[in-house]
Backbone as numpy.savetxt, mean C-alpha at the origin, in Angstrom:
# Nx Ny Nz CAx CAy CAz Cx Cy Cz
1.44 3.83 -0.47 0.87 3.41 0.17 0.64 3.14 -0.14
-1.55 -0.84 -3.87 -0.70 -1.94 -2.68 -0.54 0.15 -2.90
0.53 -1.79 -9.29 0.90 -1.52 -8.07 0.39 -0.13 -8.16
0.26 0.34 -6.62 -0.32 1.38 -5.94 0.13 2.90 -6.51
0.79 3.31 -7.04 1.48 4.41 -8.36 1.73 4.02 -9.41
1.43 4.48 -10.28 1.23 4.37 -11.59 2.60 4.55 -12.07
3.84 4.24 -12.65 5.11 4.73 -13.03 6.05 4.31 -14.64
6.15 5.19 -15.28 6.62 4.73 -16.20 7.62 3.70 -15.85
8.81 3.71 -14.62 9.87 2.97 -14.40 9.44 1.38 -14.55
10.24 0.66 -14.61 9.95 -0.85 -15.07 9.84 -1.10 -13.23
8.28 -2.03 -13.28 8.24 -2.64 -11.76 8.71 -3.64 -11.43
8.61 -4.56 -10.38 9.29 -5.40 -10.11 8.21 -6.99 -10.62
6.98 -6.75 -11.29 6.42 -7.56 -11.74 5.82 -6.96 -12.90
5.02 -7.75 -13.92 4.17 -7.04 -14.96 3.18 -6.62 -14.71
2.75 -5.97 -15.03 1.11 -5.79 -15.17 0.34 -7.00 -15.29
0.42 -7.10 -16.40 0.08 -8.44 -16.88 -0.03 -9.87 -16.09
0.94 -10.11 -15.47 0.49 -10.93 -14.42 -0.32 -10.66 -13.45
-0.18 -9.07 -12.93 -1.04 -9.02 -11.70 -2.50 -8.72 -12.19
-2.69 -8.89 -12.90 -3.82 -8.23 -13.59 -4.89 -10.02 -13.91
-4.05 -10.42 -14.13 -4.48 -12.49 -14.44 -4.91 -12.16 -16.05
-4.06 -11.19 -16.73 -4.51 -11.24 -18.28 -3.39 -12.22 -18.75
-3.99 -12.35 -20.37 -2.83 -12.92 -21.11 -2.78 -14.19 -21.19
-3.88 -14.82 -20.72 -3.54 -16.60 -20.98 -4.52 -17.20 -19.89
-4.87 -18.59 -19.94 -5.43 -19.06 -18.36 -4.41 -19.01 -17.55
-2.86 -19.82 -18.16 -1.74 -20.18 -17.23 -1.67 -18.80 -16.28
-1.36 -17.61 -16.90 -1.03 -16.66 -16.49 -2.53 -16.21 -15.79
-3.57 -16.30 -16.08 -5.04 -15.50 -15.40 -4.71 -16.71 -13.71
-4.52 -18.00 -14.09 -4.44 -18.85 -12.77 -3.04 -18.52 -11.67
-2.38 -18.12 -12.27 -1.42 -17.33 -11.78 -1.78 -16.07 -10.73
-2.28 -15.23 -11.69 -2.74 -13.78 -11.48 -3.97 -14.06 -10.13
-4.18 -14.76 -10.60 -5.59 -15.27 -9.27 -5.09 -15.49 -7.81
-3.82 -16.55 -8.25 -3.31 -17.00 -6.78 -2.64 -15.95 -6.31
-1.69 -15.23 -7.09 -1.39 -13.98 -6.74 -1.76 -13.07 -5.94
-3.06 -12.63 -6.38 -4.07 -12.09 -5.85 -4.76 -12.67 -4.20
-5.05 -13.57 -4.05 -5.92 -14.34 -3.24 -4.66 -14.16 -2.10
-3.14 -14.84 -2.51 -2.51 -14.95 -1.20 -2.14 -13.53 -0.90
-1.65 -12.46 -1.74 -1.78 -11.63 -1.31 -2.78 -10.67 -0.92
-4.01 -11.09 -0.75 -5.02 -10.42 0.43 -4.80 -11.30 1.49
-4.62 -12.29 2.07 -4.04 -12.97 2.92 -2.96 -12.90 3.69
-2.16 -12.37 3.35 -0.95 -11.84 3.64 -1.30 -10.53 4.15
-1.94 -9.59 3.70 -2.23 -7.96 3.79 -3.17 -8.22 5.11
-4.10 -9.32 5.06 -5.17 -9.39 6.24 -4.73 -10.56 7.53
-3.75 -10.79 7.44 -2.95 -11.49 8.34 -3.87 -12.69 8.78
-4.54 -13.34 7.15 -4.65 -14.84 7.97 -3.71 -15.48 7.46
-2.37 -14.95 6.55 -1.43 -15.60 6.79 0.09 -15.02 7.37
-0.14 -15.24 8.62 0.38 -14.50 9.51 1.93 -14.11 9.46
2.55 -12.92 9.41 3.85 -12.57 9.55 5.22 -13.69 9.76
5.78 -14.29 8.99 6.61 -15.37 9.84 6.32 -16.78 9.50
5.24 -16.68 9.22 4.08 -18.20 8.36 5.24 -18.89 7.33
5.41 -20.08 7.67 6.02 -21.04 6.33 5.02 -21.45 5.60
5.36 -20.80 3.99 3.93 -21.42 3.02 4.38 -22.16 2.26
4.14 -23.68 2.71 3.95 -25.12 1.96 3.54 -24.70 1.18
4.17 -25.01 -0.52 3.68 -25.54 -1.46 2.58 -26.79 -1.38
3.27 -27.69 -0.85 2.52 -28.97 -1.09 0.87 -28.81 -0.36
1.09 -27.43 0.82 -0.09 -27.64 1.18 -1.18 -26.35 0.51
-0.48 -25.16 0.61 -1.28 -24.41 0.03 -1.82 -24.64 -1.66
-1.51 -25.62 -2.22 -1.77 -26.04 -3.87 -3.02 -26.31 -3.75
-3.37 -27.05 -2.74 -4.80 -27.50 -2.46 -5.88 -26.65 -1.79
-5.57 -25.27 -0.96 -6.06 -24.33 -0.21 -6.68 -23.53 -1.47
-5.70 -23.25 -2.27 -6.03 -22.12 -3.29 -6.56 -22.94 -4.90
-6.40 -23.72 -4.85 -6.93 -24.71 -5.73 -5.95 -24.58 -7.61
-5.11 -24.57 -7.05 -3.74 -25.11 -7.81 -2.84 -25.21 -8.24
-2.09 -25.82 -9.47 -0.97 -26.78 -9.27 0.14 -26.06 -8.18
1.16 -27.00 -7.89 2.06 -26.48 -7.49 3.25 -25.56 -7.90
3.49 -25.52 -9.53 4.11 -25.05 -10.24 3.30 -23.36 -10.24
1.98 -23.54 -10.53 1.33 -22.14 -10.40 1.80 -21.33 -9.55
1.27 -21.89 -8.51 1.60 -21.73 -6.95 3.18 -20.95 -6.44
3.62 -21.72 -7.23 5.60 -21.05 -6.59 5.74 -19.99 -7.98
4.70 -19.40 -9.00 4.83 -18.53 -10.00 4.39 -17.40 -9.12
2.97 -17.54 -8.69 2.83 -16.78 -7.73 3.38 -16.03 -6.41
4.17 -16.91 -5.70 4.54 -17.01 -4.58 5.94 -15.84 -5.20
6.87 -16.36 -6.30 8.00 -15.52 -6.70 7.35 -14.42 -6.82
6.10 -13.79 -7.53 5.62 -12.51 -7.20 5.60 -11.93 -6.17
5.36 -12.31 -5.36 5.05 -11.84 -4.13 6.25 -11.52 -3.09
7.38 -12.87 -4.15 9.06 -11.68 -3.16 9.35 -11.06 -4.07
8.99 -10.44 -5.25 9.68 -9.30 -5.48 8.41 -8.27 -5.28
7.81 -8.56 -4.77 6.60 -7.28 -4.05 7.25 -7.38 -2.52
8.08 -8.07 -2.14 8.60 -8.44 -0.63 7.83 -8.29 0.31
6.89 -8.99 0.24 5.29 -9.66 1.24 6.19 -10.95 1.16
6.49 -11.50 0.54 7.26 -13.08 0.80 9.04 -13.67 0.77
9.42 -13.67 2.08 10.66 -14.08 1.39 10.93 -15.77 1.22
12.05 -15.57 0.14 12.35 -16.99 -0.63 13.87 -17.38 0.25
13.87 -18.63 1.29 15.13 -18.99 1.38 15.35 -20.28 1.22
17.09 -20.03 0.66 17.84 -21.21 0.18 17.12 -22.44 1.09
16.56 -23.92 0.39 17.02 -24.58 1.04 15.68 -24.63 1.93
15.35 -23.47 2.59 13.82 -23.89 3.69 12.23 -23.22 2.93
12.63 -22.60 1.59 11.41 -22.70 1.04 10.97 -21.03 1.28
9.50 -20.67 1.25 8.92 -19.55 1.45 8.39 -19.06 2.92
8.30 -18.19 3.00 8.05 -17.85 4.31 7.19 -16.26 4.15
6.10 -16.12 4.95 5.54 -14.43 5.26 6.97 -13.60 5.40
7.17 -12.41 5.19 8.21 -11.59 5.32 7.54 -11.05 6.85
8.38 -11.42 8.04 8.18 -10.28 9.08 7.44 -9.35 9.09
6.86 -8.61 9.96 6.52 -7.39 10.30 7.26 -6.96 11.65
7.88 -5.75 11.92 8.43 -4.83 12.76 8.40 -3.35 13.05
8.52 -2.89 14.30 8.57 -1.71 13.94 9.47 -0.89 13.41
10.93 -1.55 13.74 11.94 -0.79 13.32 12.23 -0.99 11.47
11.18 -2.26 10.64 10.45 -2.13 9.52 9.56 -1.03 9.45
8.94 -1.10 9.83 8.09 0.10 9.29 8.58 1.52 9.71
9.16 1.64 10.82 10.03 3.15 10.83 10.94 3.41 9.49
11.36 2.38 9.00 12.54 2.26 7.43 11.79 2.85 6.34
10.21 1.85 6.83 9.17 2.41 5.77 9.07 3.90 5.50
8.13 4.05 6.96 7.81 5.94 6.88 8.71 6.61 6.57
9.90 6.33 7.58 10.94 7.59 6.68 10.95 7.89 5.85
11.30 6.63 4.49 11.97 6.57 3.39 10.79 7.25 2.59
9.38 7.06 3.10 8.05 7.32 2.02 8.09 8.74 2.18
8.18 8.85 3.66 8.04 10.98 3.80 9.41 11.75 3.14
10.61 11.03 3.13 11.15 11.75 2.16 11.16 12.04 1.02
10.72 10.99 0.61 9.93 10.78 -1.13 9.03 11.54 -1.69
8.07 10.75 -0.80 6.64 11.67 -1.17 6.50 12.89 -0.77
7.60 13.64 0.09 7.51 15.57 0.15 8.16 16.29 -0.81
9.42 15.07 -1.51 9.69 15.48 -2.87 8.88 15.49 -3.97
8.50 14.77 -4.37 7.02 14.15 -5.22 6.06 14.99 -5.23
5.68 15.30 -4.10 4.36 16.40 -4.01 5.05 18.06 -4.35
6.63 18.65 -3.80 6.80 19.40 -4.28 6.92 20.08 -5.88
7.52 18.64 -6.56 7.38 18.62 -8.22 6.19 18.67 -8.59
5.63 18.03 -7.92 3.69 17.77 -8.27 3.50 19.18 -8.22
3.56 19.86 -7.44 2.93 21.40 -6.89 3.49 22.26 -8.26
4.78 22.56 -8.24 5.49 22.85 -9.38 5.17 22.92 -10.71
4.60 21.80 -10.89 4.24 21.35 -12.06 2.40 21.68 -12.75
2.08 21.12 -11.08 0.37 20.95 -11.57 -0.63 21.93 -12.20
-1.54 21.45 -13.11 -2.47 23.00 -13.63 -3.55 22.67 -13.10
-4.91 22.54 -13.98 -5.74 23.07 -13.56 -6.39 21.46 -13.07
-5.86 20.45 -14.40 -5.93 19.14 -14.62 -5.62 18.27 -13.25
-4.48 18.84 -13.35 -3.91 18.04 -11.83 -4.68 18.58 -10.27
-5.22 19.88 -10.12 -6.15 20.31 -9.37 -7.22 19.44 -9.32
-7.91 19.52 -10.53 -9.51 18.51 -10.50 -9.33 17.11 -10.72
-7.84 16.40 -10.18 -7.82 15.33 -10.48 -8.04 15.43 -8.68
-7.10 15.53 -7.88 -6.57 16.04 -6.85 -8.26 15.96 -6.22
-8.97 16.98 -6.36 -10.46 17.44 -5.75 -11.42 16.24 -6.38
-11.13 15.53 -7.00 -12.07 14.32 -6.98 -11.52 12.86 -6.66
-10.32 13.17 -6.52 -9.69 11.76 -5.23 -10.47 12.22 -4.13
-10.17 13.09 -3.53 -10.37 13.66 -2.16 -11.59 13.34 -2.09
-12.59 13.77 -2.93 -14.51 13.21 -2.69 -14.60 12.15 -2.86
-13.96 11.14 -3.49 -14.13 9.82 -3.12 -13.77 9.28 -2.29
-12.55 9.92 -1.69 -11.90 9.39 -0.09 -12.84 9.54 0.85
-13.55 10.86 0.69 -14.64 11.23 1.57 -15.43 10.32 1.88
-15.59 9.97 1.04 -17.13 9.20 0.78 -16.73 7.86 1.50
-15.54 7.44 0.94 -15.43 5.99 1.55 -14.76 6.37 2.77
-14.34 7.14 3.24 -14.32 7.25 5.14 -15.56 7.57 5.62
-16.50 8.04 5.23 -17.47 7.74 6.16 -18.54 6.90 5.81
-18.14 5.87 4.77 -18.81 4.35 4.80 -18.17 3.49 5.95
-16.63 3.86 6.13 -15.49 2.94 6.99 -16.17 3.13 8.25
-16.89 4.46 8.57 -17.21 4.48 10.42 -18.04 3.49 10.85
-17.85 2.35 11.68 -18.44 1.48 11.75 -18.68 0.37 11.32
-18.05 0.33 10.13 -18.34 -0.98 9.25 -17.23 -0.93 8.71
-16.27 -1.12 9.86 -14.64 -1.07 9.11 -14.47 -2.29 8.39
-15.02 -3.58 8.73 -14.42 -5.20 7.93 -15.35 -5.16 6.67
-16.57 -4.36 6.71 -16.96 -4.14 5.34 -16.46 -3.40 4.00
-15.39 -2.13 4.49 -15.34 -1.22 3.84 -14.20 -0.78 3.66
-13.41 -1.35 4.43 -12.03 -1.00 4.43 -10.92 -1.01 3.38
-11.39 -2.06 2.24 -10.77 -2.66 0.94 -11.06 -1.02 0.21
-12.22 -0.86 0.13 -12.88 0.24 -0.40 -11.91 1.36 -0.14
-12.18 1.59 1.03 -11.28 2.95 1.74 -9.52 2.67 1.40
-9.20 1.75 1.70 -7.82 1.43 0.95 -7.19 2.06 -0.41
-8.51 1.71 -1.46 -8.13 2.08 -2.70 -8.68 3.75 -2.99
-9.32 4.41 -2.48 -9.63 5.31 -2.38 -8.18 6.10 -2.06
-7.96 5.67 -0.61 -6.35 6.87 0.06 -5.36 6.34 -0.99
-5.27 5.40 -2.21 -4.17 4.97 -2.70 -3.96 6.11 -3.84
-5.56 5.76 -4.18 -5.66 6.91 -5.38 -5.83 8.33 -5.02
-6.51 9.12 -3.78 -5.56 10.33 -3.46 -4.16 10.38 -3.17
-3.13 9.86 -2.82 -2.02 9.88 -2.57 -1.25 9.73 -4.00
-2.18 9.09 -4.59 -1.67 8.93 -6.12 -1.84 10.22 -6.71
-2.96 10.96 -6.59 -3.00 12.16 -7.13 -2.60 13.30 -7.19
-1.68 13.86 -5.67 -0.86 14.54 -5.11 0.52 14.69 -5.82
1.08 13.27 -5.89 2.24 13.17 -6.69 1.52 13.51 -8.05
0.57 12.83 -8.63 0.28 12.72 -9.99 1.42 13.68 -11.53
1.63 14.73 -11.03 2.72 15.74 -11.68 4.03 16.02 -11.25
4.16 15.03 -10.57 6.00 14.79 -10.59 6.58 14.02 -11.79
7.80 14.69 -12.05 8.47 14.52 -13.42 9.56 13.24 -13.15
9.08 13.04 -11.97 10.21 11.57 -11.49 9.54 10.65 -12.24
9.63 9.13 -13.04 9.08 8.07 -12.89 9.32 7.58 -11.63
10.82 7.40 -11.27 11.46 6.47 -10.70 10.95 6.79 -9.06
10.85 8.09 -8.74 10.19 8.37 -7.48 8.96 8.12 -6.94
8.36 8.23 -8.76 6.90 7.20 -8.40 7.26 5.80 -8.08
7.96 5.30 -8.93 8.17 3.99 -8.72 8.22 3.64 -7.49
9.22 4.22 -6.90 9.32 3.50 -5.44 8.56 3.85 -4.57
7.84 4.93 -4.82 6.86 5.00 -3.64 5.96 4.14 -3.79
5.15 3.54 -5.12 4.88 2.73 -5.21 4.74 1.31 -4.54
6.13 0.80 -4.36 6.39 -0.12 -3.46 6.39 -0.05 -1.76
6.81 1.55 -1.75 6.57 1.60 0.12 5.12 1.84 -0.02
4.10 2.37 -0.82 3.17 2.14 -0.36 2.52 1.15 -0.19
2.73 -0.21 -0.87 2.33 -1.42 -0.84 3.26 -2.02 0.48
4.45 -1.46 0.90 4.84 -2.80 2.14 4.20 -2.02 3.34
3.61 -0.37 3.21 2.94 -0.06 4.50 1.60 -0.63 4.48
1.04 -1.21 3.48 -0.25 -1.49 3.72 -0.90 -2.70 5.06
-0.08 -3.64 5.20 -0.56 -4.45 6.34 -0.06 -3.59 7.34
0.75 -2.63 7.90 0.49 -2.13 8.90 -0.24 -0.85 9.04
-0.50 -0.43 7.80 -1.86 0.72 7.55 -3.32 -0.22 8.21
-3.64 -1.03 7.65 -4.96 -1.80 8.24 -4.64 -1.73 9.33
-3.66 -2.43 9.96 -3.92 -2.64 11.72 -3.96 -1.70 12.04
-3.45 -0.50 12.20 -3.73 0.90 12.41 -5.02 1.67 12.36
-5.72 1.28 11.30 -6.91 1.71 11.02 -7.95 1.24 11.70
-7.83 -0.17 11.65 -8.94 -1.45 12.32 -8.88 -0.74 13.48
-8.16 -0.97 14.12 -7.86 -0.83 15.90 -7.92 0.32 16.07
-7.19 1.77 15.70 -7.35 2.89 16.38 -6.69 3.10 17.33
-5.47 2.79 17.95 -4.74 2.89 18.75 -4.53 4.12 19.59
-4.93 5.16 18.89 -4.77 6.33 19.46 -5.83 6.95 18.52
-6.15 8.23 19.04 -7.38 9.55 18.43 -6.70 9.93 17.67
-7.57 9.87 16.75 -7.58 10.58 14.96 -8.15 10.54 14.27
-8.24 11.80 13.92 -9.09 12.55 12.65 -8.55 12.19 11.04
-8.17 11.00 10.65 -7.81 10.79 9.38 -8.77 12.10 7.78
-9.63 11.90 8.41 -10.27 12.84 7.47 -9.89 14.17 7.52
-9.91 14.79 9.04 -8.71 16.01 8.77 -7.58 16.14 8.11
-6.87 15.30 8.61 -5.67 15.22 7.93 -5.30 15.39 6.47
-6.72 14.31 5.85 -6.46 14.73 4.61 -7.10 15.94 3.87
-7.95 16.74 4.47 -8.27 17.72 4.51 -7.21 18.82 4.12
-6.42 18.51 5.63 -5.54 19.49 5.44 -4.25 19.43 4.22
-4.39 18.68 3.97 -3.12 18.19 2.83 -3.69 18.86 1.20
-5.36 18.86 1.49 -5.70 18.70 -0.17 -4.82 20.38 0.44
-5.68 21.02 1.15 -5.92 22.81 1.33 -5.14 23.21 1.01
-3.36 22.39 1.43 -2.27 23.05 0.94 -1.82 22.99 -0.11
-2.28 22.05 -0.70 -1.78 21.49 -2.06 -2.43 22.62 -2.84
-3.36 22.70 -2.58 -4.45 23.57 -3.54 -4.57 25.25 -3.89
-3.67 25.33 -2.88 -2.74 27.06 -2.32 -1.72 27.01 -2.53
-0.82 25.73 -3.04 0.19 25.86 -3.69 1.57 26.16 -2.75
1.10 25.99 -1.55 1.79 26.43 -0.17 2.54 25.08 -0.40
3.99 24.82 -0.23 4.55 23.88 -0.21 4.92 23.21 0.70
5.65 24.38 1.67 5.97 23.78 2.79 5.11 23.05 3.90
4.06 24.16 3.78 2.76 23.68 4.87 2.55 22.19 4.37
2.27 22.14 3.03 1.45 20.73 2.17 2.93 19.32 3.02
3.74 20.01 2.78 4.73 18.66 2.99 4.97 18.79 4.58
4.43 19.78 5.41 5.00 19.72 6.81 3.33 18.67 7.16
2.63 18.85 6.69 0.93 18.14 6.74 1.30 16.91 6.59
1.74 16.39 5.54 1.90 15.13 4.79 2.51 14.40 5.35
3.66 15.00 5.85 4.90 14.20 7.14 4.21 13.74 8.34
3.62 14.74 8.66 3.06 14.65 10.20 1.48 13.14 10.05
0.83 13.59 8.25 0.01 12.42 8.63 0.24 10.95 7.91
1.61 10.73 7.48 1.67 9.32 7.09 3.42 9.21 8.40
3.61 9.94 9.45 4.22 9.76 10.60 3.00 8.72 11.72
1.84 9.77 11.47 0.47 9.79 12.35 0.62 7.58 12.30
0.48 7.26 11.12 0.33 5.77 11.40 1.76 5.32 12.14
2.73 4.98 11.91 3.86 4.54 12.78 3.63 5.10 14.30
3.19 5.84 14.37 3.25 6.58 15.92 1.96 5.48 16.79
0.66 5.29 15.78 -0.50 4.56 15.76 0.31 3.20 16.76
1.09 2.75 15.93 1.67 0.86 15.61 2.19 0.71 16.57
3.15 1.97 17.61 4.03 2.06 18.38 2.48 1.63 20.05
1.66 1.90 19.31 0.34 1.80 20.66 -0.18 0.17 20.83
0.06 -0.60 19.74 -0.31 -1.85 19.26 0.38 -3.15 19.98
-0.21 -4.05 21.05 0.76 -5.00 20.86 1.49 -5.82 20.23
3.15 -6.20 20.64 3.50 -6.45 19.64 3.29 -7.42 19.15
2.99 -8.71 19.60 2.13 -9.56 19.10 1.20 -9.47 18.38
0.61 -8.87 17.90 -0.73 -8.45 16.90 0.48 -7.96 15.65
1.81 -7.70 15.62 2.17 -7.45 13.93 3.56 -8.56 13.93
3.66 -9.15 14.82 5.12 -10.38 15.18 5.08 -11.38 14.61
3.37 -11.69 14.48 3.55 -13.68 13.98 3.39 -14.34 15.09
């Protein structure tokens, strides 16, 4: 759930670029990077959107060469696809996308958390119990002041979810969850913003630390399924116009 897991495996961009270290070329890079992809995540550039070079150079304030450095980031984060011939474009949003998503993440991440469990000591416990108090904290800054706080609360559930796995002996399982957690993120916000249906997100994760923390496996991964299912079920309440473009 954007990258969003930490993984020894090689990602599909550097650090270094996303980060805007290493040079101006590369920090002006790292910037536009950055900027269109909160744009993309907050749908003012909407699902389906053709993004002019010639025009966005001047939106984001520069060159055009920068601009398509950036933009190639962003299809191999696949927020953008590149086609022959007609240029860049927003990558879709769907549901039968994001059903590809959840699946693929709940099979992952119930593996992930089982190695995690397996593995974890006392370290991975008090890493675990102080994600969770900061999640706390920033869900109930989010009640009410969701367009204020939500960035906040974002990185908070990234880094409990990060912490769960934290002691899996996979890189590569981090790795990719990594990436589904970054392509669920624009339909995590709309989910969240709106509320489509009743939920206790804070239970939920409640119940996930409890099992984790009892070492109960099955419960922890029958929890975990049911609350990163909980958003797709959300999206299915949403018109579809609000994730189409």
């Amino acid at each position: 759930m954007d990258h969003p897991i930490e993984s020894a495996a090689p990602g599909p961009v550097t650090a270094e670029f996303r980060s805007g270290n290493g040079g101006s070329g590369k920090t002006l890079v790292g910037t536009a990077y950055r900027s269109l992809r909160r744009d993309i995540i907050e749908g003012r550039l909407a699902p389906g959107t053709k993004l002019r070079v010639e025009h966005l150079k001047d939106a984001y304030g520069v060159g055009a060469g920068t601009l398509r450095e950036a933009l190639a980031l962003l299809v191999s984060d696949a927020l953008v696809v590149a086609q022959d011939q007609r240029g860049f474009h927003v990558k879709p949003m769907s549901l039968a996308d994001f059903h590809d998503i959840t699946q693929t993440r709940i099979l992952l991440e119930c593996e992930a958390l089982r190695q995690s469990m397996q593995n974890g000591d006392d370290v991975w416990e008090s890493r675990l119990v102080a994600a969770f108090h900061r999640l706390d904290r920033a869900e109930k800054r989010l009640d009410g002041q969701q367009d204020d706080h939500f960035d906040e609360w974002e990185e908070r559930n990234r880094e409990f979810h990060q912490a769960l796995i934290s002691a899996c002996t996979s890189a590569w399982v981090r790795h990719f969850l990594g990436i589904l957690y970054q392509q669920a993120e624009r339909y995590r916000r709309l989910a969240i913003m709106h509320k489509p249906i009743p939920r206790d997100v804070h239970r939920e994760h409640q119940a996930i630390l409890d099992a984790a923390l009892a070492h109960d496996a099955d419960t922890a991964c029958k929890v975990l399924s049911e609350h990163i299912g909980m958003t797709y079920e959300a999206m299915k309440h949403l018109p579809a116009e609000m994730f189409s473009g």
